[in-house]
ZARO-450358 format. One line per field, with one value per residue (C-alpha): x, y, z; residue number from 1; residue in one letter. Coordinates in nm, 2 decimals. Layout:
east [X, ...]
north [Y, ...]
up [Z, ...]
i [NUM, ...]
aa [A, ...]
***
This chain:
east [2.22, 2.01, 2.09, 2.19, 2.40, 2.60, 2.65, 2.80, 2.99, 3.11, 3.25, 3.43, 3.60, 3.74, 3.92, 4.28, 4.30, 4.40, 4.06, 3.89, 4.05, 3.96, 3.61, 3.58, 3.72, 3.43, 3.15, 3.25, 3.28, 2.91, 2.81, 2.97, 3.07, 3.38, 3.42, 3.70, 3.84, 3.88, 4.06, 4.30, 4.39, 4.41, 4.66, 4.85, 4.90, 5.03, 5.29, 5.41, 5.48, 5.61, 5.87, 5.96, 6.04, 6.26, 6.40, 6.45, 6.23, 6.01, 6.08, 5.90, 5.70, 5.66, 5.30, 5.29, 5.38, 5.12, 4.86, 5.02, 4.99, 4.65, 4.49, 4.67, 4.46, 4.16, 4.24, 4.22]
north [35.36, 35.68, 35.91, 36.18, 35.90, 35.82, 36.20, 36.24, 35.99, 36.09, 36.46, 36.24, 36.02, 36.34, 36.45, 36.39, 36.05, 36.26, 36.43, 36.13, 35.95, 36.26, 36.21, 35.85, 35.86, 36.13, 35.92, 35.57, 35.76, 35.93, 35.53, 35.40, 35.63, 35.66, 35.55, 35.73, 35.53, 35.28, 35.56, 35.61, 35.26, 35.29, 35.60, 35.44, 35.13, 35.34, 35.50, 35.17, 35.04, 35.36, 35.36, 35.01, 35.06, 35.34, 35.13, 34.86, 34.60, 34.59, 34.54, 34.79, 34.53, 34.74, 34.75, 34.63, 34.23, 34.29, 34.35, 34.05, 33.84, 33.94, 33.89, 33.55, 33.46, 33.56, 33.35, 33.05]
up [24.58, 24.50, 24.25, 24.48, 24.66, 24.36, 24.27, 24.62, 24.58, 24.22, 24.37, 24.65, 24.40, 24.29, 24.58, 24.68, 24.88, 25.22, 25.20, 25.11, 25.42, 25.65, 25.48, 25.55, 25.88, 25.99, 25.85, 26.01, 26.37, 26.25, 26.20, 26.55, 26.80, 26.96, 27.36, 27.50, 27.71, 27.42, 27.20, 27.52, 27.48, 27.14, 27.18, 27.43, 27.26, 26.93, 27.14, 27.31, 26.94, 26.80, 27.10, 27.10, 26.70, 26.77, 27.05, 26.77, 26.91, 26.65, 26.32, 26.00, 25.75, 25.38, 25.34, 25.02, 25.18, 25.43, 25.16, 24.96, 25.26, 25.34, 24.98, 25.01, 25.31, 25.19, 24.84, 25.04]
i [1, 2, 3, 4, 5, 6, 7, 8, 9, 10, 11, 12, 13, 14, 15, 16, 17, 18, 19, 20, 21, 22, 23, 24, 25, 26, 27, 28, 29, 30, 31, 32, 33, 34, 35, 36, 37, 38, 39, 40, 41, 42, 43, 44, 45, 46, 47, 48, 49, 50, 51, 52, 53, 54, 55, 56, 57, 58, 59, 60, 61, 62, 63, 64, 65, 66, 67, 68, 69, 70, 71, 72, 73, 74, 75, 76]
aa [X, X, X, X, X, X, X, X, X, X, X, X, X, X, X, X, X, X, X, X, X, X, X, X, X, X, X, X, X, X, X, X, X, X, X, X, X, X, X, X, X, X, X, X, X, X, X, X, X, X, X, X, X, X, X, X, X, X, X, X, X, X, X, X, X, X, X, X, X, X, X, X, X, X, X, X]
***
């Protein structure tokens, strides 16, 4: 990483997480484009789940297990 690189990087340490999200959200679509049609599925398919948890079809997992359970996969 270049010197500049690391100062960037330094300053975006620095920012609250929700600008640092926003930030790394814009740089991954500059790295891989988004196709629209995909992001309509995608949109669709978040409304589907958010109705059928309202609905009470689907159950809420605290995200804190689904990181537990993930680092335990990966252990193995």
């Amino acid at each position: 990483m270049s010197v500049r690189t690391s100062e960037i990087l330094e300053q975006i340490l620095a920012l609250p997480a929700s600008d640092r999200a926003e930030l790394a959200d814009s740089i991954l679509a500059s790295l891989e484009p988004s196709d629209p049609t995909l992001m309509k599925l995608w949109a669709a398919e978040a409304e589907d789940r958010v109705a059928a948890f309202k609905r009470g079809e689907l159950e809420a997992i605290d995200a804190e297990i689904v990181f537990d359970e993930i680092d335990r996969e990966r252990a193995k």
